[in-house]
C-alpha positions as CSV (number, residue, x, y, z in Angstrom):
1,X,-40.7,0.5,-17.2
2,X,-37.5,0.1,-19.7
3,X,-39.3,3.4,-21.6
4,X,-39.4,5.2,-19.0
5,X,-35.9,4.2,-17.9
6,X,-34.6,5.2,-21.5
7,X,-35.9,8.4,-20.8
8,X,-34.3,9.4,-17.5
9,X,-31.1,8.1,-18.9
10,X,-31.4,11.0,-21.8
11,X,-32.3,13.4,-19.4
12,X,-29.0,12.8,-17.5
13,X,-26.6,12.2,-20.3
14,X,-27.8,14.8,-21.7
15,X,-26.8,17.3,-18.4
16,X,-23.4,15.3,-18.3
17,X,-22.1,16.3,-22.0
18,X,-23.6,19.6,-21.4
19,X,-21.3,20.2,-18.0
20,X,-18.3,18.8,-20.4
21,X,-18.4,21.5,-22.3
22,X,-18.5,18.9,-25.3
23,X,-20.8,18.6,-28.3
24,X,-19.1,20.9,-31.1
25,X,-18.8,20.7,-34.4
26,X,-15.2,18.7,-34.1
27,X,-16.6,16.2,-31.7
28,X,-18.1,12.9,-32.0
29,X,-20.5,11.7,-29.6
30,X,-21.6,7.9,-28.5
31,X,-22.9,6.2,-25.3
32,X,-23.2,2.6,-24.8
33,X,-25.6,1.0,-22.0
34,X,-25.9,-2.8,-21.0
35,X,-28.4,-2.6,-18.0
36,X,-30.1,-0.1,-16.1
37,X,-27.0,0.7,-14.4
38,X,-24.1,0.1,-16.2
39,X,-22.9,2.4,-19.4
40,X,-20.4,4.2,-21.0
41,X,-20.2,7.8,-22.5
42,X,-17.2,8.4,-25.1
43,X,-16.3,12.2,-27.3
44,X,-13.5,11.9,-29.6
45,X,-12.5,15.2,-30.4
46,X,-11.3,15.9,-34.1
47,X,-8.8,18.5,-33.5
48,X,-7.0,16.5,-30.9
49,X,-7.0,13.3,-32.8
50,X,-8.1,11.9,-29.1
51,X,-10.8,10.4,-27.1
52,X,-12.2,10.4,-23.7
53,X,-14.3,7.7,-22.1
54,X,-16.8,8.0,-19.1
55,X,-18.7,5.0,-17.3
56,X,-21.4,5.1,-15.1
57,X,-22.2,2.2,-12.6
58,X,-25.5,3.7,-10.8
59,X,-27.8,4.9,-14.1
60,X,-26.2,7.8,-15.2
61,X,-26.0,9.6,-11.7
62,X,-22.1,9.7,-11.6
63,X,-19.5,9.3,-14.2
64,X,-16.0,8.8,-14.0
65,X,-13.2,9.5,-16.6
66,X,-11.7,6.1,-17.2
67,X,-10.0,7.1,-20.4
68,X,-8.3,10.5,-21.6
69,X,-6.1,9.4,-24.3
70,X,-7.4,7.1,-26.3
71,X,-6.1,7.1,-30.1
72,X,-9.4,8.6,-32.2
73,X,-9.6,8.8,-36.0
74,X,-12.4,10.6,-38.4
75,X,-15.7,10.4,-37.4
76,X,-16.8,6.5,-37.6
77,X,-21.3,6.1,-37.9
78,X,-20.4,2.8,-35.8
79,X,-21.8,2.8,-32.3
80,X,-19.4,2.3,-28.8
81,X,-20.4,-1.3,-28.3
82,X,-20.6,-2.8,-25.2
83,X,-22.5,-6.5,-24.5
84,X,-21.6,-6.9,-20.8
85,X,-20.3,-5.0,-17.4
86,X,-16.8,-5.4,-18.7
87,X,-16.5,-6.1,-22.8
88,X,-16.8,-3.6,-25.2
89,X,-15.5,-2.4,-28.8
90,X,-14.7,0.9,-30.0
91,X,-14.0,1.7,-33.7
92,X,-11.2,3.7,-34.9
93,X,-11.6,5.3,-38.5
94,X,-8.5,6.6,-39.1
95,X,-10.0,7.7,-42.7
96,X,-6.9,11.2,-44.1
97,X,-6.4,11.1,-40.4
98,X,-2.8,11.2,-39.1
99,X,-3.3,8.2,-37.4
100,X,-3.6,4.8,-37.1
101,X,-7.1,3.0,-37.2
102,X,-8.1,-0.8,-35.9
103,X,-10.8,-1.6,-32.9
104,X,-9.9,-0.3,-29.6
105,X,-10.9,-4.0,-27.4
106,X,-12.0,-3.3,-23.5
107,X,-12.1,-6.3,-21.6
108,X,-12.6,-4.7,-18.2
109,X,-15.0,-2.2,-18.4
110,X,-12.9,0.3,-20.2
111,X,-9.8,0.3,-17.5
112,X,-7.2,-1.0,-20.4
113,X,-7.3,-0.8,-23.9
114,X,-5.8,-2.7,-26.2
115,X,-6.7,-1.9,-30.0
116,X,-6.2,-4.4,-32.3
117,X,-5.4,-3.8,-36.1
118,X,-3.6,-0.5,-36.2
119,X,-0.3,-2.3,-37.6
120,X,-2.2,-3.6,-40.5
121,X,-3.6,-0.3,-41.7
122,X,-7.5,-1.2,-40.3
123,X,-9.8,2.1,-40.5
124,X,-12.3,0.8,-39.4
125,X,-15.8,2.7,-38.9
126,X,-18.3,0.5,-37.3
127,X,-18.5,-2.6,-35.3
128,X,-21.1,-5.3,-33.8
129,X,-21.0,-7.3,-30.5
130,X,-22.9,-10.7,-30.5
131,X,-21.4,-12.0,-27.1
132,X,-18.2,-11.8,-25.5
133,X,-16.2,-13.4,-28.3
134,X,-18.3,-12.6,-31.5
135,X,-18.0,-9.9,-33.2
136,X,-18.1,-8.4,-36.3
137,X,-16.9,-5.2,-38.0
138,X,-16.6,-2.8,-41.2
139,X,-13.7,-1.0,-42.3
140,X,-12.2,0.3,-46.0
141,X,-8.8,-0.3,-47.7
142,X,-6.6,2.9,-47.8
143,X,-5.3,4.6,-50.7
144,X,-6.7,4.9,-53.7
145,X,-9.2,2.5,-54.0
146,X,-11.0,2.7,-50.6
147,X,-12.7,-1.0,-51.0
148,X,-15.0,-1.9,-48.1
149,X,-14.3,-5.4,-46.3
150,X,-16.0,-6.7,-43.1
151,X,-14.3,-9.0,-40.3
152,X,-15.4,-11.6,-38.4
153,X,-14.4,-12.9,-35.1
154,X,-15.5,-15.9,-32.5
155,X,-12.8,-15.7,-30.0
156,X,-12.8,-12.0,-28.6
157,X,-10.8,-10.2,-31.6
158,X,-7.3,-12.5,-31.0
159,X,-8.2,-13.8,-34.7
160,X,-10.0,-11.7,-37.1
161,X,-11.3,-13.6,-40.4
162,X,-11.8,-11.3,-43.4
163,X,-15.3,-12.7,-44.8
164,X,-16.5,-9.8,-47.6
165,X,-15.2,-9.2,-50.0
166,X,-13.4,-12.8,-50.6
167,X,-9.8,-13.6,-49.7
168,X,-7.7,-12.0,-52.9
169,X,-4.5,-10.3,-53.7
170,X,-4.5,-6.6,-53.6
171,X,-1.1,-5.4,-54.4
172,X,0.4,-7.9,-56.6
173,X,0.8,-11.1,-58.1
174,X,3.2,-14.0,-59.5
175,X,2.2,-16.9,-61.1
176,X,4.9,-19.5,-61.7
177,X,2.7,-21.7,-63.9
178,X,-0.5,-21.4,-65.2
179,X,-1.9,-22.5,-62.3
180,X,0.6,-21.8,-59.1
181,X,1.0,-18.5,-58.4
182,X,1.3,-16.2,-55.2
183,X,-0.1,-12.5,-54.0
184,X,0.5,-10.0,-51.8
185,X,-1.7,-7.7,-49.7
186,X,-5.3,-8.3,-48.7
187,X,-8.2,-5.4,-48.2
188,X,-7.8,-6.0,-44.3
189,X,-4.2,-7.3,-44.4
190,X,-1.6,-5.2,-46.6
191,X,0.9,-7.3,-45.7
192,X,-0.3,-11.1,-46.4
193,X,1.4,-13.3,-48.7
194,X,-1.2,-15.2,-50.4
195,X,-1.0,-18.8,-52.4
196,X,-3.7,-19.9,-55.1
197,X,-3.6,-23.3,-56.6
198,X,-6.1,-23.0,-59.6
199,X,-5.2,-20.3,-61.6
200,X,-6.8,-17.4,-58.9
201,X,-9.8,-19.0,-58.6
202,X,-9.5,-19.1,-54.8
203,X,-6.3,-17.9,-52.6
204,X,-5.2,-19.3,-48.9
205,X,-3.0,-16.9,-46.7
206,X,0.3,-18.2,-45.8
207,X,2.2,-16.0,-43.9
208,X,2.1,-12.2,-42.6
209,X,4.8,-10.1,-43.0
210,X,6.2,-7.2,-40.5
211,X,4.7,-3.7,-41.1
212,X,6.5,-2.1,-44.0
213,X,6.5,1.3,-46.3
214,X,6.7,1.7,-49.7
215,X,5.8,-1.6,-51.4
216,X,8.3,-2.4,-54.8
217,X,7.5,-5.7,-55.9
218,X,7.2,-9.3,-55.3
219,X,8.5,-12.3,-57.7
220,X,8.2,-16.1,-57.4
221,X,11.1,-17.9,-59.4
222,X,10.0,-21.4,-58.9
223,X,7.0,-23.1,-56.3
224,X,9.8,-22.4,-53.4
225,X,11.8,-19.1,-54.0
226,X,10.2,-15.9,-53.8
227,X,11.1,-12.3,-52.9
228,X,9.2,-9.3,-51.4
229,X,10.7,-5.8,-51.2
230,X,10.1,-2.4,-50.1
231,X,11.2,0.5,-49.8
232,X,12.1,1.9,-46.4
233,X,12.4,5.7,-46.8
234,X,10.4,6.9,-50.3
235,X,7.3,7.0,-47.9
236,X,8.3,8.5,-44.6
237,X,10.8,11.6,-45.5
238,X,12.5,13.5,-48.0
239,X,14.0,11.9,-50.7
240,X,17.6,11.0,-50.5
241,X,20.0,9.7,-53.2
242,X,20.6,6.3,-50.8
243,X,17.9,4.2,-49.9
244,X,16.8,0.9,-47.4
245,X,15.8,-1.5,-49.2
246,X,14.1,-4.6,-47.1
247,X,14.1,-7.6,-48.9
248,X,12.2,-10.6,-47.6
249,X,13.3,-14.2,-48.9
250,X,11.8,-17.4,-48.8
251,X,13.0,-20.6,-49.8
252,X,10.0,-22.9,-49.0
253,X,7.0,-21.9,-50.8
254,X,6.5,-19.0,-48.2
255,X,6.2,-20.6,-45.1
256,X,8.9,-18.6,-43.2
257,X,11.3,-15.5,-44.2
258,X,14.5,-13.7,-44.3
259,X,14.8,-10.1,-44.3
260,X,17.8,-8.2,-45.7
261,X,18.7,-4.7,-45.4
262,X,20.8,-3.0,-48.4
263,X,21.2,0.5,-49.6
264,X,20.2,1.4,-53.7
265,X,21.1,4.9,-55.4
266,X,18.5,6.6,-56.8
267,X,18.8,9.8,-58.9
268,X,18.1,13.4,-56.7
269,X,15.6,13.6,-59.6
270,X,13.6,10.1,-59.8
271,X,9.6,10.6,-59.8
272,X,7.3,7.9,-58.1
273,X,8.2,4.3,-57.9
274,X,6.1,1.6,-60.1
275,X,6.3,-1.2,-58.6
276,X,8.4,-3.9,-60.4
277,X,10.4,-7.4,-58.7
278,X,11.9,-9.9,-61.2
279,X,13.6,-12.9,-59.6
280,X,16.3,-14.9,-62.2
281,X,18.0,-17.6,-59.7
282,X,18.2,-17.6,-55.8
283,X,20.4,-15.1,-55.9
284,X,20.4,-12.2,-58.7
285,X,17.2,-10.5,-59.3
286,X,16.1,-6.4,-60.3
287,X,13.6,-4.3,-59.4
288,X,12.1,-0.8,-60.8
289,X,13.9,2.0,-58.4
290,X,12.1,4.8,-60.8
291,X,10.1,5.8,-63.4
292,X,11.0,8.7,-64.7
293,X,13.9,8.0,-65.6
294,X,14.0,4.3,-65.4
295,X,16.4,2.8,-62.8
296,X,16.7,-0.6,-62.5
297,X,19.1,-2.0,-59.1
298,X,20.1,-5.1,-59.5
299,X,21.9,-7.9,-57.4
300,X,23.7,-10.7,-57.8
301,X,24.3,-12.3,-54.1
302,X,20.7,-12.6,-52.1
303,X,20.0,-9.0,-52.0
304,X,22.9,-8.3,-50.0
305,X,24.2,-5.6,-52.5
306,X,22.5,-3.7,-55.1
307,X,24.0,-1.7,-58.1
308,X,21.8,0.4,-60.1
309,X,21.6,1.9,-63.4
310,X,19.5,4.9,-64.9
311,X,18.4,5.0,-68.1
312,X,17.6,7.7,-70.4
313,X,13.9,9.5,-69.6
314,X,11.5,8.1,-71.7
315,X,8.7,9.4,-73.4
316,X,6.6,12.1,-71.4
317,X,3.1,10.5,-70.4
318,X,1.4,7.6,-68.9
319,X,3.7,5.5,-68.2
320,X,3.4,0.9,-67.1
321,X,6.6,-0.7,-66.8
322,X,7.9,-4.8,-66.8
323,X,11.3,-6.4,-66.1
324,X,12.4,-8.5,-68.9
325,X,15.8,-9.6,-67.8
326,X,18.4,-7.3,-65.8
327,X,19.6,-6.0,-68.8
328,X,15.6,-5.1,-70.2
329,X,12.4,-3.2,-68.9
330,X,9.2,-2.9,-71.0
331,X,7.8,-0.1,-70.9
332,X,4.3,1.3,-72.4
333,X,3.7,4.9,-72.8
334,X,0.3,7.1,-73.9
335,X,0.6,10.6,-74.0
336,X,-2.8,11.5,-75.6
337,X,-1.7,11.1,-79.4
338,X,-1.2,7.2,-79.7
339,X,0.4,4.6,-77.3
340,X,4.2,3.2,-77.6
341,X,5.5,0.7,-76.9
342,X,9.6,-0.1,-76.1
343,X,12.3,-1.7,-73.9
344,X,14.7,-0.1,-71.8
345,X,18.4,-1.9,-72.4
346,X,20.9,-0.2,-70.0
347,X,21.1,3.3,-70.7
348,X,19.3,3.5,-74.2
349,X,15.7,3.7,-74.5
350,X,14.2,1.9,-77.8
351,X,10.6,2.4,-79.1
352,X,9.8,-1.4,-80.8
353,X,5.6,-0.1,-81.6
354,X,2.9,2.1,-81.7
355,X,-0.8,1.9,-81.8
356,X,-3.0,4.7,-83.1
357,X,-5.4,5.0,-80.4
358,X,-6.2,7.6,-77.6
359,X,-6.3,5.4,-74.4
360,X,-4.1,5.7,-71.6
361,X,-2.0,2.3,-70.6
362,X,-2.0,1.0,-67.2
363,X,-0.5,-2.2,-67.6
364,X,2.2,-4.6,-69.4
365,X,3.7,-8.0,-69.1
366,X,6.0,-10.3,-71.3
367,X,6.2,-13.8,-70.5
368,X,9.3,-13.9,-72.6
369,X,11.3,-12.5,-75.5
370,X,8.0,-12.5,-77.7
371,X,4.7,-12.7,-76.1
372,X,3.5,-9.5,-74.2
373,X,0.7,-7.7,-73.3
374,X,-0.4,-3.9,-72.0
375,X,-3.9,-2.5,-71.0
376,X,-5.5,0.7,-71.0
377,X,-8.5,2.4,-70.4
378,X,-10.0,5.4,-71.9
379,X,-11.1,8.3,-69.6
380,X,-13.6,10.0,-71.8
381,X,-16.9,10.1,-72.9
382,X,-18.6,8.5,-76.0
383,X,-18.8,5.1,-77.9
384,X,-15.2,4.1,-77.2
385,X,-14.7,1.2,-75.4
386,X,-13.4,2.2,-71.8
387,X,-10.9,-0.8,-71.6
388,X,-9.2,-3.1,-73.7
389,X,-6.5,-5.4,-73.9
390,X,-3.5,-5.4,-76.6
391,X,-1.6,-8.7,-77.3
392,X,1.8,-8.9,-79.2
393,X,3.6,-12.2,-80.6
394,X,6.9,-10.5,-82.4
395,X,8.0,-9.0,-79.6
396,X,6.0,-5.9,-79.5
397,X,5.9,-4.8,-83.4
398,X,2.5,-5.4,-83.6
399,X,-0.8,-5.5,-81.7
400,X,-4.0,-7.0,-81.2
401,X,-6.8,-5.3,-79.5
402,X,-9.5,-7.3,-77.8
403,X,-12.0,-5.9,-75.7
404,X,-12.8,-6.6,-72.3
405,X,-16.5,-7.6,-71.5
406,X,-19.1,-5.2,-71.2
407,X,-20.1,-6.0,-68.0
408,X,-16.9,-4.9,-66.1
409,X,-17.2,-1.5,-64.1
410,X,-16.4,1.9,-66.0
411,X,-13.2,2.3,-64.1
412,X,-11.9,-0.8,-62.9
413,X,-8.1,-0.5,-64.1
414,X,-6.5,1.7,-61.0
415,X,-4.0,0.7,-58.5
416,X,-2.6,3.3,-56.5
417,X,-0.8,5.3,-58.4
418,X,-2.8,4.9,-61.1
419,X,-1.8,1.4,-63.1
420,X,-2.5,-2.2,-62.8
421,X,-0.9,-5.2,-61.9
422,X,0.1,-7.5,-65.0
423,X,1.6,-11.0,-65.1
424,X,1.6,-14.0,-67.6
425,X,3.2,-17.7,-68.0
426,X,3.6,-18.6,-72.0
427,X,1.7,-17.1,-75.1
428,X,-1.8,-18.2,-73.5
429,X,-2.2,-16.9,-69.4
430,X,-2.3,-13.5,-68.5
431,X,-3.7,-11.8,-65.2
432,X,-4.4,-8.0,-64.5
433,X,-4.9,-6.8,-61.2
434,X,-6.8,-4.1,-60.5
435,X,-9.1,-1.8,-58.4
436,X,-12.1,-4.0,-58.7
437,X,-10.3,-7.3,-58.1
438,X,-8.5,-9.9,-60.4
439,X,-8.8,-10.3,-63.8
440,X,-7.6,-13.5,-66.5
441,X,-7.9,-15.1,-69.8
442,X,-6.4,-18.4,-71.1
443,X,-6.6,-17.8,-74.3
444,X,-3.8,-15.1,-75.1
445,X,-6.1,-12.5,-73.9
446,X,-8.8,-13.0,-76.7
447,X,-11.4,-13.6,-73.8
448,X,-11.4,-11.9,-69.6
449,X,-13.2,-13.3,-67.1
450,X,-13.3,-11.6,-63.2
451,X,-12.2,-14.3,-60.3
């Protein structure tokens, strides 16, 4: 009986997408039944960006349009999901798309829709119903990494629980002792603020964030006072010399914020932000505005008002930078015929190194005036280690390479734009965040372990 059923409903779904006129190479097709009577037919047309959803109530005989507009993304291999008469999921993989992704949520049978996710960047391309309120689903990060995670639900998608890979900064971190520190960004969540208590064994979300734009840096100055800002424009239009810059500010551990709105001057001529936040009291603290050349803002009342100065361009090539002080940025550049190694003070740009070797840098930190270290990796072929570490005591005159374990992934030291997250606390703790997840050593960098 049920294969016989299955049958006369191909036969008539069939006939319906055939009278749509649907079924080209730009659409994607999926149909969702519960019972013998009750199912649901949805196309999501590529060129459009939008989706239409049908429902039948007698088998397939009649079908009625309940749907016309629904947001639609790339093509996602997850099916329309329905488990009942009236609940159902959709996923939306927003994948290059112009649009924003999540999991379109029907509680009534597909009359309203209310998608869930799209404000925190979810492209999401397949999804599983258990029962009315558990669900699971798939989706991958955006950008340049593209990580997969999955989701979990048990109340009917009002709380979504990220439960592969586990909970772990993405976008950047700030350890105030060896052991305290905080992150930003998850794989499902860009905009999480994230605690750990054991060195980054484990991390514990604490508070979400509004949806922002360009990220620029975060930066705990004690267990209490941090700092998150962004960029408001870089991402969303033409660059101007005046920018927004939001500033969130907390003063208990992260719990709640304060957002602040102030305007920086960048150079007509500035090249893509690295991301850089240094906090030096509750009240002054710089961040990176530019690259190339290097211009540093700086403020000395909350992040109410912001100066900023431009330095001379550094060397041409790969280029990691780390606020020192407001007066002082690190900076670590390869351009194929050695690495250096220099600070930025004001205006005048200082080379301190160099190290004789043909890997690209994608990293630095100094915990203070003396102690510092860069990464880099080496895009090439051969019996060259891909990645290593380099460690300075005399304030980056000299270096010591040690090599990260064989067992780490060719490529693991992206992030965005091409560099990773670095931070450290005294001569011994340094972290590196990157593509693959989060690395450290407790030993000066001598020996890495993933967590």
């Amino acid at each position: 009986m049920a294969k016989g059923r299955s049958r006369l409903f191909g036969i008539v779904v069939i006939g319906v997408v055939l009278s749509l006129g649907v079924g080209n190479q730009y659409a994607d097709l999926r149909l969702s039944f519960v019972n013998a009577k009750d199912g649901w037919f949805y196309e999501d047309n590529y060129r459009t960006m939008t989706g239409a959803l049908y429902r039948t109530t007698d088998g397939g005989g009649h079908w009625k349009l309940i749907q016309h507009q629904l947001t639609a993304g790339r093509y996602a291999p997850g099916e329309l999901s329905f488990v009942s008469p009236s609940v159902g999921w959709l996923p939306i993989n927003s994948g290059a798309a112009p649009t924003a992704g999540g999991i379109a949520i029907m509680t009534d049978g597909g009359d309203t829709v209310h998608t869930y996710g799209a404000n925190r960047a979810w492209s999401i391309n397949s999804v599983s119903l258990m029962s009315k309120t558990d669900g699971w689903a798939t989706g991958v990060t955006p950008g340049y990494n593209n990580r997969g995670y999955v989701l979990h639900t048990m109340d009917g998608g009002k709380r979504f629980t990220q439960v592969l890979p586990r909970l772990s900064p993405t976008s950047a971190i700030s350890f105030v002792t060896n052991k305290l520190g905080y992150g930003y960004g998850t794989d499902s969540d860009p905009y999480a603020v994230l605690m750990s208590g054991d060195s980054g064994n484990s991390w514990r979300r604490i508070a979400n964030l509004p949806q922002q734009t360009t990220f620029l840096g975060m930066d705990f100055r004690n267990s209490k006072v941090g700092w998150v800002a962004f960029d408001a424009e870089f991402a969303t239009g033409p660059v101007t010399k005046r920018h927004p810059i939001h500033v969130w500010t907390t003063n208990d551990s992260g719990e709640t914020w304060v957002k602040r709105v102030e305007y920086v001057d960048y150079p007509s001529y500035s090249s893509q932000t690295i991301p850089g936040l240094r906090l030096y009291s509750n009240e002054s603290a710089s961040l990176i505005a530019a690259s190339f050349p290097i211009v540093v803002a700086n403020t000395y009342d909350g992040g109410n008002k912001w100066a900023s100065t431009s330095s001379s361009p550094t060397p041409r090539g790969e280029t990691a930078l780390s606020i020192a002080s407001s007066h002082v940025v690190w900076w670590v550049n390869g351009s194929g015929d050695g690495v250096r190694v220099g600070k930025v003070s004001g205006s005048k740009v200082q080379t301190v190194g160099e190290v004789n070797l043909l890997q690209w840098p994608v990293g630095i930190t100094f915990s203070n005036a003396q102690d510092g270290w860069f990464a880099a990796d080496f895009s090439g072929s051969g019996n060259q280690t891909p990645m290593d570490a380099f460690a300075t005591h005399d304030g980056g005159r000299t270096w010591t390479k040690y090599i990260f374990p064989n067992t780490m992934p060719y490529q693991p030291l992206a992030w965005q734009n091409g560099t990773a997250v670095m931070d450290s606390v005294g001569s011994k703790a340094v972290w590196i965040l990157t593509g693959d997840g989060l690395l450290r050593s407790m030993d000066g960098g001598k020996t890495w372990t993933w967590i």
